[in-house]
TORTORTI-86280 format. One record per residue (C-alpha): x, y, z; residue number from 0; chain. Coordinates in pm, 1 decimal. Example, Ala and Ser with C-alpha at 12.3 -4.5 7.8 and 13.67 -1.06 7.14 Angstrom:
! residues 2
REC        xx        yy        zz  num  chaine
REC    1230.0    -450.0     780.0    0       A
REC    1367.0    -106.0     714.0    1       A
END
This chain:
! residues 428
REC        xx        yy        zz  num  chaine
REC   10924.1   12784.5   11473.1    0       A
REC   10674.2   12632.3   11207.7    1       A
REC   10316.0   12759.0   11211.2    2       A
REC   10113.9   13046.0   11033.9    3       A
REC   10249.5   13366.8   10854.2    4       A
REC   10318.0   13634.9   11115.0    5       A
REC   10241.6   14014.5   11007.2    6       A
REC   10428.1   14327.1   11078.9    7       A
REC   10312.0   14667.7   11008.8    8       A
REC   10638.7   14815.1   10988.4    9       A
REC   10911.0   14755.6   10850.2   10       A
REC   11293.7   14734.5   10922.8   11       A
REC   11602.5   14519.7   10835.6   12       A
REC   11687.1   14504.9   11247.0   13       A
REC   11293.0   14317.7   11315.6   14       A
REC   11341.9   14095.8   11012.9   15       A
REC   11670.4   13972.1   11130.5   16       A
REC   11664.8   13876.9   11502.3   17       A
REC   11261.1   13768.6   11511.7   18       A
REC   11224.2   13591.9   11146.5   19       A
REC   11537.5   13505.8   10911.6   20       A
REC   11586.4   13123.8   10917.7   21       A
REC   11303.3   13103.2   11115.2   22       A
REC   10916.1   13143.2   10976.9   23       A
REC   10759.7   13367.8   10776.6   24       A
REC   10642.8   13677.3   10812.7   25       A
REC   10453.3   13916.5   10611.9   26       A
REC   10502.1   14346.6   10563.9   27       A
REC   10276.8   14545.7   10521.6   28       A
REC   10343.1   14840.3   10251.5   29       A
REC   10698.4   14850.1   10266.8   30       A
REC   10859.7   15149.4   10190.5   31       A
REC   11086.5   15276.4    9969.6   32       A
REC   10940.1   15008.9    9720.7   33       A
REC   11268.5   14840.8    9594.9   34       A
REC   11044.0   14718.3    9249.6   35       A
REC   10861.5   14985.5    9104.7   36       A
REC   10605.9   14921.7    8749.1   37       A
REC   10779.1   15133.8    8505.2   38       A
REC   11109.1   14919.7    8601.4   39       A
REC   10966.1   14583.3    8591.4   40       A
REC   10755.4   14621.6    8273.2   41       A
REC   11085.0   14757.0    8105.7   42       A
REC   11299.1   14453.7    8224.2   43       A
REC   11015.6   14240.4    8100.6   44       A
REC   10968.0   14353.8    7778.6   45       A
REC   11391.9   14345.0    7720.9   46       A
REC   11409.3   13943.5    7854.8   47       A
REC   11139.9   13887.9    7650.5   48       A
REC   11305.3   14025.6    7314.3   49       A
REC   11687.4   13841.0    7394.4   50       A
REC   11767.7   13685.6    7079.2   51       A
REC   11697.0   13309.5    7086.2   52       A
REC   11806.2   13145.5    6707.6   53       A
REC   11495.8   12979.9    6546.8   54       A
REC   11204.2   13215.8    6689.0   55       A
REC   11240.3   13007.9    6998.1   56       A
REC   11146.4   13086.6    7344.6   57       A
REC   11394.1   13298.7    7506.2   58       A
REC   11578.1   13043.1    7758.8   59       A
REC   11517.1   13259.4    8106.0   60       A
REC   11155.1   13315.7    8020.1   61       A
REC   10842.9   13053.5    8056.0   62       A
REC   10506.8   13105.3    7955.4   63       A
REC   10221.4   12901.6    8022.2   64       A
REC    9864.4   12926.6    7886.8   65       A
REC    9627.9   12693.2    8094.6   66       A
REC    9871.8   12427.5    8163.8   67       A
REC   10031.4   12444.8    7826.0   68       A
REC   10416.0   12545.0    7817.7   69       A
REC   10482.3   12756.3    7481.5   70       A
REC   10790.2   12698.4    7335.3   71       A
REC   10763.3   13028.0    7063.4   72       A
REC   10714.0   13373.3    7184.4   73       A
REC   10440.8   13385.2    6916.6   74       A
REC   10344.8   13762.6    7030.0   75       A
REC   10239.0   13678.9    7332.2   76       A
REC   10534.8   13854.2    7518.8   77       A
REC   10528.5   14161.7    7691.7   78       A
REC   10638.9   14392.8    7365.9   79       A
REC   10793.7   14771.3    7399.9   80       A
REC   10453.4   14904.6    7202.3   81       A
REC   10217.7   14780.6    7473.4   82       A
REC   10334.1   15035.4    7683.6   83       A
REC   10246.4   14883.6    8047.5   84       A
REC   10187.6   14573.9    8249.6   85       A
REC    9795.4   14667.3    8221.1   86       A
REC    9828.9   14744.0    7810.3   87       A
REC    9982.6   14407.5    7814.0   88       A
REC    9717.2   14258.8    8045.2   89       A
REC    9424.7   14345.8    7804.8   90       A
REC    9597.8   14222.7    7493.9   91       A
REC    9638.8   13905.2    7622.0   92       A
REC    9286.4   13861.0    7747.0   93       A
REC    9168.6   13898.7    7382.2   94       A
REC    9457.8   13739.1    7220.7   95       A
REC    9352.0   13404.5    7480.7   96       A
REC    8980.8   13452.3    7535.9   97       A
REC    8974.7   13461.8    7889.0   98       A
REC    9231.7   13169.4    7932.3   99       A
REC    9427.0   13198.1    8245.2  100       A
REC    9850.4   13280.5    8137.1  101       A
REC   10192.5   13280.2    8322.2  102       A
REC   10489.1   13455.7    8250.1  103       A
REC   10741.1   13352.2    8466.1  104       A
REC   11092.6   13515.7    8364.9  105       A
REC   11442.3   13418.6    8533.6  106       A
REC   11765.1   13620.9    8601.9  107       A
REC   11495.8   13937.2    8642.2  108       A
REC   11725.3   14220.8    8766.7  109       A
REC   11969.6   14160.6    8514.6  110       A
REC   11764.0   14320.7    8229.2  111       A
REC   11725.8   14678.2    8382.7  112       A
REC   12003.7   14906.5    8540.4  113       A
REC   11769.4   15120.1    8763.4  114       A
REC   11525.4   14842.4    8866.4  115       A
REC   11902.3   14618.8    8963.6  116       A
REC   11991.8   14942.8    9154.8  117       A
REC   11702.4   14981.6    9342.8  118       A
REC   11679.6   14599.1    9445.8  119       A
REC   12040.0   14631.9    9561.2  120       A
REC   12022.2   14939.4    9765.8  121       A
REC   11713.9   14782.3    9953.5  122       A
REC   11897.7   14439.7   10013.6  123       A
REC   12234.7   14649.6   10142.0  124       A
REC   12054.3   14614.1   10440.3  125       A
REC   12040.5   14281.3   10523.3  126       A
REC   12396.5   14175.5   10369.7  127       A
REC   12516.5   14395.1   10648.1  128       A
REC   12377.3   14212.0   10917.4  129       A
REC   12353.0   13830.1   10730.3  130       A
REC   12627.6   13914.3   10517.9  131       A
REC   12682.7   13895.5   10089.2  132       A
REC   12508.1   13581.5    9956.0  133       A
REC   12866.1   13417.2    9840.2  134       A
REC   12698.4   13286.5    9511.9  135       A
REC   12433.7   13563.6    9451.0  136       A
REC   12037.4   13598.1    9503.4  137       A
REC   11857.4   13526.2    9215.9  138       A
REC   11539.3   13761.4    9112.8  139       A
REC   11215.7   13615.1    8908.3  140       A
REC   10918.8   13803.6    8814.9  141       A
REC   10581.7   13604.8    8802.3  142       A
REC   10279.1   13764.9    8597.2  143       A
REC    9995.6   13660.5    8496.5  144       A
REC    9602.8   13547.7    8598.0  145       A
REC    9729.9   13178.2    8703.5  146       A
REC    9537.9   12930.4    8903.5  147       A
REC    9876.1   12837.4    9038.2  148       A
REC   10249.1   12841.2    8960.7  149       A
REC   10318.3   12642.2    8664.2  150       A
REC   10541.3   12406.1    8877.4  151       A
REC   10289.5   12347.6    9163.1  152       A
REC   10415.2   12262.7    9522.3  153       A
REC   10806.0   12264.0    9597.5  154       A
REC   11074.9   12353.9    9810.9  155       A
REC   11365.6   12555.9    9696.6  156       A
REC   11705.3   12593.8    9858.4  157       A
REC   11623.5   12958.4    9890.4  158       A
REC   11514.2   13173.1   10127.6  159       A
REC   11263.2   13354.7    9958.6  160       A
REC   11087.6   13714.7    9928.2  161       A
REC   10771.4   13807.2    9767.4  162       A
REC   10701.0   14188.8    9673.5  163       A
REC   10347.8   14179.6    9526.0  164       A
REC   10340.4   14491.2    9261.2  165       A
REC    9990.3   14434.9    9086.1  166       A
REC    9681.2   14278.2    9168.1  167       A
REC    9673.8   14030.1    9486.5  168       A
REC    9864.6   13717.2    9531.0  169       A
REC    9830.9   13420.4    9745.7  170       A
REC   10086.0   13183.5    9905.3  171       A
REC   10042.4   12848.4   10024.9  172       A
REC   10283.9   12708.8   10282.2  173       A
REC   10344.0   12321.3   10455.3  174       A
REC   10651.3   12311.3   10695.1  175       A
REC   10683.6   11984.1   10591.5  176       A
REC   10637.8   11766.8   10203.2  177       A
REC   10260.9   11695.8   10238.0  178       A
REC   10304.9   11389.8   10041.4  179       A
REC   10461.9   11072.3   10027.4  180       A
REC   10543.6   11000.0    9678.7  181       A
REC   10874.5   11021.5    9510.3  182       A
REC   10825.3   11339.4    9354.6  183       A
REC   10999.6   11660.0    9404.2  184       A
REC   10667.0   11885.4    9291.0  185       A
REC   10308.8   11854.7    9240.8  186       A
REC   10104.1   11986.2    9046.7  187       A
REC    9732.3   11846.5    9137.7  188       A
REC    9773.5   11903.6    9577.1  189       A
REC    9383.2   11989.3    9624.8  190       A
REC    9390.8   11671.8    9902.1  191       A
REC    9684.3   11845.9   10076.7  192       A
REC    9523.3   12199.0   10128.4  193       A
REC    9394.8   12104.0   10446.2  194       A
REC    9738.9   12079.3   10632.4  195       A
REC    9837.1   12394.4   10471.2  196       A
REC    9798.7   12794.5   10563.0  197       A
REC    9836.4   13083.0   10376.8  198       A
REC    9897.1   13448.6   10354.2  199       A
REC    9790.9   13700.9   10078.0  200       A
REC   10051.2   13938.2    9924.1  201       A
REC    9885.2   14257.7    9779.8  202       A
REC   10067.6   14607.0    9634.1  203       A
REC   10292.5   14721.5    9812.4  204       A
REC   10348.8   14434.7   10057.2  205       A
REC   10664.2   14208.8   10147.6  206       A
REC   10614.7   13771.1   10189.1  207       A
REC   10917.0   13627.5   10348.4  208       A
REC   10973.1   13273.9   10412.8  209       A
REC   11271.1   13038.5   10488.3  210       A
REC   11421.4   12752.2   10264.7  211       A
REC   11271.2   12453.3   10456.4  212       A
REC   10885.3   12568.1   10360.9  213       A
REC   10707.0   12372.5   10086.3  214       A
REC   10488.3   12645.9    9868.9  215       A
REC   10314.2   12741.0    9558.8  216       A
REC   10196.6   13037.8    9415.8  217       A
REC    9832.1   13117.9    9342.7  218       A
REC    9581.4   13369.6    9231.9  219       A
REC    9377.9   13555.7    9456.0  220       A
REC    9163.5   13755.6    9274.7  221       A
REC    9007.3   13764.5    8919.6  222       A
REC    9239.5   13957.5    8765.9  223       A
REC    9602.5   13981.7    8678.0  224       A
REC    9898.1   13979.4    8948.0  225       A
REC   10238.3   14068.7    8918.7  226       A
REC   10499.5   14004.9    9185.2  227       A
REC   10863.8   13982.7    9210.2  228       A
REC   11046.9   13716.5    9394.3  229       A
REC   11401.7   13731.3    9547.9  230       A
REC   11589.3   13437.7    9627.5  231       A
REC   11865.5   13416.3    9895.7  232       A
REC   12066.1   13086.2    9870.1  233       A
REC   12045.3   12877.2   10192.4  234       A
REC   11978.6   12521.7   10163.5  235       A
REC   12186.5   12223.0   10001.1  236       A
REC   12473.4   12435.7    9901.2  237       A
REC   12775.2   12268.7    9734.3  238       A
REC   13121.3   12366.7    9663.9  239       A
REC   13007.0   12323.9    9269.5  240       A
REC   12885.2   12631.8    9263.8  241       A
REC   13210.1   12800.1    9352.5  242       A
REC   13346.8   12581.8    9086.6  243       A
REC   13098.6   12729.2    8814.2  244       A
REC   13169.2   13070.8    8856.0  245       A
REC   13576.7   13010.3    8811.4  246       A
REC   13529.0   12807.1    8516.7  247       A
REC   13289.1   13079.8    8333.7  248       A
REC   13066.2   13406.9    8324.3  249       A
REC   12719.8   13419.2    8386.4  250       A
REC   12507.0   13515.6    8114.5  251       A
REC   12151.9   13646.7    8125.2  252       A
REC   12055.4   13576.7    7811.9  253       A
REC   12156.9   13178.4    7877.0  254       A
REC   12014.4   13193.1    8222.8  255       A
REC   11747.6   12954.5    8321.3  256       A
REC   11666.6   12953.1    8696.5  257       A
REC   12098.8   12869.1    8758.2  258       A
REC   12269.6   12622.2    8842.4  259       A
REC   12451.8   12390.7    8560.4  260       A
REC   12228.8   12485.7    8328.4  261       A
REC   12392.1   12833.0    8256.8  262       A
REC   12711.8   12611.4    8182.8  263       A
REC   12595.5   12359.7    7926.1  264       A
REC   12687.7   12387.8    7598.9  265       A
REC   12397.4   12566.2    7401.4  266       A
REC   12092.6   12353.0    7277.2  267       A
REC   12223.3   12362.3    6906.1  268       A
REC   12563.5   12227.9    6926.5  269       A
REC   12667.1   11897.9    6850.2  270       A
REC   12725.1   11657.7    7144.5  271       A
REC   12825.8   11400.5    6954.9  272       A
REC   13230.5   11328.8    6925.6  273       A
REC   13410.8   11154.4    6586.4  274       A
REC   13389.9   10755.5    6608.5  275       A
REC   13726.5   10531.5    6609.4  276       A
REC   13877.2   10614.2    6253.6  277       A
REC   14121.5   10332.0    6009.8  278       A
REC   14251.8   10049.8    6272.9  279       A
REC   13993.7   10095.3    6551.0  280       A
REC   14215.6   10465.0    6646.7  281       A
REC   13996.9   10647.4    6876.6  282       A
REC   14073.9   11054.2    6825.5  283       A
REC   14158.7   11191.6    7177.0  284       A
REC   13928.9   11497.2    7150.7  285       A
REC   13611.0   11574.5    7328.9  286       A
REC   13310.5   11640.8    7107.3  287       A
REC   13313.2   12012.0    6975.0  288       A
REC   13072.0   12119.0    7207.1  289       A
REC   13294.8   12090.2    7520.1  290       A
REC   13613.2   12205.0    7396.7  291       A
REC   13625.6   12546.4    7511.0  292       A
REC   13517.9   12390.8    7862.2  293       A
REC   13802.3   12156.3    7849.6  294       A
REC   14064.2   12483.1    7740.6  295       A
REC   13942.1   12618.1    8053.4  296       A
REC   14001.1   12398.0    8270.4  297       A
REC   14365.7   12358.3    8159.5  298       A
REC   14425.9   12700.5    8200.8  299       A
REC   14375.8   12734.3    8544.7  300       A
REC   14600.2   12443.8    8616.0  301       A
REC   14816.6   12747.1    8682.6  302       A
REC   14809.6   12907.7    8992.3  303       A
REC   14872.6   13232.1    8874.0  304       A
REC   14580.8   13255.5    8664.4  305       A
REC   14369.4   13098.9    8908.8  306       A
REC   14451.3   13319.0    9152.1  307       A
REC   14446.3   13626.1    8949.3  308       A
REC   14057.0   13493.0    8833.2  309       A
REC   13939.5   13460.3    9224.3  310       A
REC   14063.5   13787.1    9247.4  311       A
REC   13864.4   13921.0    8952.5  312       A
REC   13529.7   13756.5    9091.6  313       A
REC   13588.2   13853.9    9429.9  314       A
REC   13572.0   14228.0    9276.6  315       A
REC   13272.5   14139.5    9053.6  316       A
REC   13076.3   13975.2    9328.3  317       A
REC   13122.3   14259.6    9576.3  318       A
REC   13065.4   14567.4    9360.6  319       A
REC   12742.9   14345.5    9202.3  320       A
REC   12572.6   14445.5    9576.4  321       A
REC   12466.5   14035.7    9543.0  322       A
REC   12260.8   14024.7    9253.7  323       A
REC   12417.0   13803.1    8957.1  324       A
REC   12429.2   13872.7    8670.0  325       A
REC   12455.5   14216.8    8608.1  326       A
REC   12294.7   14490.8    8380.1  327       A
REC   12511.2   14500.2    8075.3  328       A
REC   12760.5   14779.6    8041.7  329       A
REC   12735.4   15057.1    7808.4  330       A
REC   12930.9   15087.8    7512.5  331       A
REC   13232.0   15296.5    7575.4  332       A
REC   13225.8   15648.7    7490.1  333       A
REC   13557.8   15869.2    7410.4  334       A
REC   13632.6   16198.2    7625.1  335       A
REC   13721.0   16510.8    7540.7  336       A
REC   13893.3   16725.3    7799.5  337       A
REC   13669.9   16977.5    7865.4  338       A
REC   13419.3   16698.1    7987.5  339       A
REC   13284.0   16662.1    8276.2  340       A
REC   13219.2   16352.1    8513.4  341       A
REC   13142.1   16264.7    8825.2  342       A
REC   13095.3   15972.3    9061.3  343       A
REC   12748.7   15741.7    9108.2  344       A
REC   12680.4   15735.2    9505.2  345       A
REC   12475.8   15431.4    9357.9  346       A
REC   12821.8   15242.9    9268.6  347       A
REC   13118.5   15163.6    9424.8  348       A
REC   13467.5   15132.2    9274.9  349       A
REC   13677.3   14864.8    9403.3  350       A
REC   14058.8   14729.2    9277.6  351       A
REC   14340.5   14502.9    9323.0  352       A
REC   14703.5   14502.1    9275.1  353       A
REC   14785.1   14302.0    8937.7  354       A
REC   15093.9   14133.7    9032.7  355       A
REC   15305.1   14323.3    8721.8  356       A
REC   15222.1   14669.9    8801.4  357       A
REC   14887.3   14720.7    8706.4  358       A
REC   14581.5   14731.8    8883.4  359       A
REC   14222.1   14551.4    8881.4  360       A
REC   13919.0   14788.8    8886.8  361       A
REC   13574.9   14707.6    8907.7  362       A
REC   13241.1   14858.7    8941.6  363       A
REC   12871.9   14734.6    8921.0  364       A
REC   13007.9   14383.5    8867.4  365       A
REC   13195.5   14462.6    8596.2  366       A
REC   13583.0   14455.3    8561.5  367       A
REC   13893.2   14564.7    8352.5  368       A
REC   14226.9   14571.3    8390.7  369       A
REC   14467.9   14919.4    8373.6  370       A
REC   14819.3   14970.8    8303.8  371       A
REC   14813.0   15229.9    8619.6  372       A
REC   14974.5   15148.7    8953.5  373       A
REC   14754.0   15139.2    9268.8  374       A
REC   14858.1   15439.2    9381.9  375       A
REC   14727.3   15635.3    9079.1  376       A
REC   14345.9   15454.3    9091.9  377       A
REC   14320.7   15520.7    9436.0  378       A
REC   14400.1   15919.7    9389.0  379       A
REC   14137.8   15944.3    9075.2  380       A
REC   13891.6   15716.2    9291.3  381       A
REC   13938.0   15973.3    9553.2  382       A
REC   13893.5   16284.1    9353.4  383       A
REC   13561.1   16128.2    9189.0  384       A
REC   13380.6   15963.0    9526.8  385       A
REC   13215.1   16127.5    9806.8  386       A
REC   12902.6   16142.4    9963.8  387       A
REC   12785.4   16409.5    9720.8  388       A
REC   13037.1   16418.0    9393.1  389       A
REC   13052.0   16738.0    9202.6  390       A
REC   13129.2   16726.5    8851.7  391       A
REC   13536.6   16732.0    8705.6  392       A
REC   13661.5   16817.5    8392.0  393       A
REC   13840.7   16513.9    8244.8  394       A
REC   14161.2   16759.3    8194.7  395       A
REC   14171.6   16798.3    8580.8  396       A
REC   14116.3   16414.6    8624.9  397       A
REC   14440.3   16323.7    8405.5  398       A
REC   14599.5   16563.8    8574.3  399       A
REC   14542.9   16444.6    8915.1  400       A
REC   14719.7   16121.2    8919.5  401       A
REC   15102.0   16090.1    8991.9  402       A
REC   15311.3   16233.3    8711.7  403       A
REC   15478.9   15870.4    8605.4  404       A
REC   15136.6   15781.8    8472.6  405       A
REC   15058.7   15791.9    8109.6  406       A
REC   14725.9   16036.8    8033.4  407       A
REC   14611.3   15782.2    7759.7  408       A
REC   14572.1   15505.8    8046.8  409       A
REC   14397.4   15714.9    8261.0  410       A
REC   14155.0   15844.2    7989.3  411       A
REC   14085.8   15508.1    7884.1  412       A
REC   13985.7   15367.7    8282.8  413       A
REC   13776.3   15670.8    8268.6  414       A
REC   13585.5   15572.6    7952.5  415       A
REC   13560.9   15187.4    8135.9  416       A
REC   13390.3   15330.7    8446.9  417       A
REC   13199.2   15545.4    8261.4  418       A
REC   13075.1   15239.5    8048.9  419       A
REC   13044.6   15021.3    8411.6  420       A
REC   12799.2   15292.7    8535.0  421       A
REC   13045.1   15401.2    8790.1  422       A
REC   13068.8   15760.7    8665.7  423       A
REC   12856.1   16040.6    8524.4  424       A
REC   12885.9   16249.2    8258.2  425       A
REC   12687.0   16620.6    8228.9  426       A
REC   12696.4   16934.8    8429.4  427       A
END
């Protein structure tokens, strides 16, 4: 059904699902638990916008715009650690510009903070249980800024998409159909199509939804600053390329720019060119330096060991990530001494696999390793560490609860890995 934004007071997975998924949008009112909270958001902002990028570049999942001008330097006009907050930042930019209208648009959000990436998961949960786990991941984008409009104008994605508005007040335009005939995929300048448009307002607190087939853009509603965070479900023009991606190579959030190929090309720097035909006219049969490691890649899984041993490893990745690729970085592994004490994260599940030579597959929070230890063995420490409320073990009493074949250095070392994945705590 096309037509203008419904509104719900309340909210729940259940209403979402059988009155509005797939179907039109809808807008929440104050949803609650908030799955984006400030703190979170301004800390993933300010850590996107300080990933190294060689030559003082722009880093490539973050776009900033001043007026209609797309920087390509940070230049200080980043959200920085010493500004504090969204609103310190707010006011140094208005001085910094003079008034000019800015936004900060950055891509891959959730990936740059471990408790806003838990939160956002935990709320979603929800509806993979009744739609089911988004088989190449949702994507999460934070927009910011006092914009007339969103830098790219009026689109369509192949997402389903969610708006939380955080800050300020936000407005969306929607046409159930491309409002113009051109052949052009966006548009920037659509003041003569507003009149076969509607709209809905997204203000703290509040939840947009609206299905893949809607053309949109993003614009200001109010004087001051807004800050909102989109989530993208993947539901349009799906291709089997994207399952192909994801075997051939790791998502990086540092590299990623709004998905797709993109995250798989060879960085901006490196030579694309390949040697020309040497004494005799011989042409060298080597790709240019740039796509060599693809090519090694693709040999390797001309074996259907490895292949199958790598769908195995994403499959574990993709359902302990909760849907939300890529993840939060791991922590750098810390020894243990016995007398330590861990427990389980009711945040994070632990998942495995049987190796094929004896060993087994773990993975937690989208991050994997491999241990010497049988099945058998993980799934007696798993045991001893989950529950619905864990209580704390000494490390001693962990080594010693696996089967007595099983060497203590292998199972101090998978403790140190989940420890690292976020999978386990450490403290009283």
């Amino acid at each position: 059904m096309n037509g203008p934004v419904a509104v719900e007071a309340g909210f729940s997975w259940r209403t979402f699902t059988e009155r509005y998924w797939d179907r039109r949008p809808v807008l929440f009112r104050s949803v609650a638990p908030a799955p984006f909270e400030a703190a979170d958001v301004f800390r993933a902002a300010v850590r996107a916008g300080g990933s190294a990028h060689p030559g003082g570049r722009m880093p490539p999942n973050v776009q900033l715009t001043v007026g209609r001008v797309q920087r390509d330097a940070p230049d200080g006009l980043l959200p920085a650690a010493g500004d504090g907050s969204l609103d310190a930042y707010d006011a140094r930019l208005a001085s910094r510009l003079g008034g000019r209208r800015y936004a900060l648009v950055v891509n891959g959000f959730h990936a740059f903070d471990t408790a806003l990436w838990h939160r956002e998961r935990a709320f979603f949960a929800g509806l993979w249980e009744s739609v089911g786990l988004p088989l190449t991941g949702a994507i999460t984008t934070l927009f910011h800024g006092t914009y007339e409009h969103s830098p790219v104008g009026v689109h369509k994605d192949r997402f389903a998409t969610f708006v939380f508005g955080l800050r300020g007040r936000k407005r969306m335009r929607f046409w159930p159909r491309r409002p113009w005939e051109e052949p052009v995929s966006t548009k920037v300048d659509y003041a003569r199509h507003t009149a076969a448009s509607f709209t809905a307002e997204v203000g703290p607190g509040d939840l947009l939804y609206w299905p893949a087939d809607y053309y949109h853009v993003g614009e200001g509603a109010g004087a001051g600053p807004a800050t909102s965070v989109n989530v993208g479900v993947p539901r349009d023009e799906h291709h089997a390329g994207y399952e192909l991606e994801d075997l051939l190579a790791d998502l990086d959030p540092a590299r990623l720019a709004g998905g797709g190929v993109d995250c798989l090309l060879p960085a901006p720097d490196a030579p694309l060119t390949a040697p020309g035909p040497g004494a005799g006219g011989l042409l060298a049969p080597s790709p240019p330096e740039a796509l060599t490691a693809a090519v090694r890649t693709l040999g390797a899984y001309g074996d259907p060991d490895r292949m199958r041993r790598r769908v195995t490893v994403l499959s574990l990745r993709r359902w302990t990530a909760g849907g939300f690729e890529p993840v939060p970085a791991a922590a750098p592994p810390r020894p243990l001494a016995d007398g330590d004490l861990l427990r389980g994260d009711p945040r994070s599940r632990v998942l495995w696999a049987p190796d094929g030579d004896g060993g087994t597959l773990c993975a937690a929070n989208g991050h994997d390793t491999r241990t010497p230890l049988g099945h058998p063995d993980v799934l007696r420490l798993v045991r001893v560490l989950s529950g619905a409320a864990p209580v704390p073990v000494a490390v001693a009493d962990l080594l010693s609860a696996v089967g007595p074949g099983a060497r203590r250095a292998d199972v101090r070392d998978l403790l140190v890995r989940l420890e690292s994945f976020g999978a386990l705590r450490r403290g009283t």
